[in-house]
N, C-alpha and C positions, 0 to 999 in steps of 0.2 A: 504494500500500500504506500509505502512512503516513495517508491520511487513513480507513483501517481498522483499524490498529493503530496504538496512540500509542507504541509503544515498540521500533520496529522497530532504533533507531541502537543501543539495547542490544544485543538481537539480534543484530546485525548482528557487533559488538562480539564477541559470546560466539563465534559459529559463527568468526571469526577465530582467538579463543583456541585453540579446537577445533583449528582446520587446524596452526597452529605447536605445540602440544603436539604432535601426531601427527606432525610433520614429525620435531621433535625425538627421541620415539622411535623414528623408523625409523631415524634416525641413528646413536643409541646402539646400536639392536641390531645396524645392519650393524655399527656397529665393532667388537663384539664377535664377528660371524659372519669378520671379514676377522682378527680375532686368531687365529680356532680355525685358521682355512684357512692361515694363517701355518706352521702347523704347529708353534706352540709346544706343551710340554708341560702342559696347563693339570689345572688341578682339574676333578673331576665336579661341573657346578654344575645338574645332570639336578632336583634340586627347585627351584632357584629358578624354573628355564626350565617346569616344571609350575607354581608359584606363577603366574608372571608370565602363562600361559596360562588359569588361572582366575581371574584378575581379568580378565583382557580378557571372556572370556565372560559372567560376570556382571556384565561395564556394557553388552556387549549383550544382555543378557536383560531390565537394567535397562531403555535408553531402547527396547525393542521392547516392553516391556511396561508403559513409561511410567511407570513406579513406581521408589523409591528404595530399591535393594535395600541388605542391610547388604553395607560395601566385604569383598572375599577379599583377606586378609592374605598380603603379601610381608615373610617378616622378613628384616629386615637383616642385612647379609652384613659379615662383618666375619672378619679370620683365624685360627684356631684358638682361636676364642672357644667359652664353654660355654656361656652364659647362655641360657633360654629361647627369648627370641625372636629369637635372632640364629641363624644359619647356621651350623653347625662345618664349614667345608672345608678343608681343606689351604692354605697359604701362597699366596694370591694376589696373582699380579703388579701390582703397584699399576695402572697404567693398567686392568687388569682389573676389577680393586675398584674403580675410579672408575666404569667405563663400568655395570658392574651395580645402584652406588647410584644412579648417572645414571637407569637406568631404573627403577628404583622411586621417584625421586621425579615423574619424568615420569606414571605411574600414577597416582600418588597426586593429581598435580593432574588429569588428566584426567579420577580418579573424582569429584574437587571440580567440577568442569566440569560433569557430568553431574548431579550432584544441583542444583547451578546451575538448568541448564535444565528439569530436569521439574518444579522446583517454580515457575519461573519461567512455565512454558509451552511454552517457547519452541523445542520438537521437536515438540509438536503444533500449534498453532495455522498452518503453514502448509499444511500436509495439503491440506486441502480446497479450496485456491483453483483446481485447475486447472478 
């Protein structure tokens, strides 16, 4: 491969990045699925968990349609804030508020990820070799 692509150790590079962001968010989100099953009394965080649901879809719309869609915004959560772009929910358990901003920043580099590779190439260009 490398003497058909000069820039496969990139590549190679990125689709790593790839695998540990996504590790790390599945990590985040259990730990937040094993707080809820805990049976603490948490807040409705029923928008964020929709936010963080259409940004996953639109990076796969994005690298399915290989184009760099504009990123779907997760605002920031923060407690009994007003301000626009942050979240109003009720008094969240700190470890909660961390594993939440945990996953929005997780997103955020994954969407960087992706705009990475389709401008780079590097989600199409191995397509065709089989």
């Amino acid at each position: 491969m490398e003497d058909t692509f000069d820039d496969v150790e990139d590549d190679l590079a990125l689709y790593n990045d790839f695998w540990a962001a996504n590790q790390k968010l599945a990590a985040d989100i259990s730990a937040v699925g094993t707080l809820a099953e805990a049976g603490e009394n948490l807040p409705d965080i029923s928008r964020f968990r929709e936010q963080v649901a259409n940004s996953l879809n639109e990076m796969a719309l994005s690298v399915d349609k290989n184009i760099v869609l504009p990123r779907a915004r997760i605002d920031d959560v923060y407690p009994n804030s007003g301000s626009d772009n942050r979240l109003k929910v009720d008094r969240l358990p700190e470890e909660l508020h961390n594993y939440l901003n945990w996953i929005t920043s997780d997103i955020h580099y994954l969407q960087e990820l992706v705009e990475i590779a389709i401008k780079s190439g590097a989600l199409k260009k191995y397509q065709d070799m089989a």
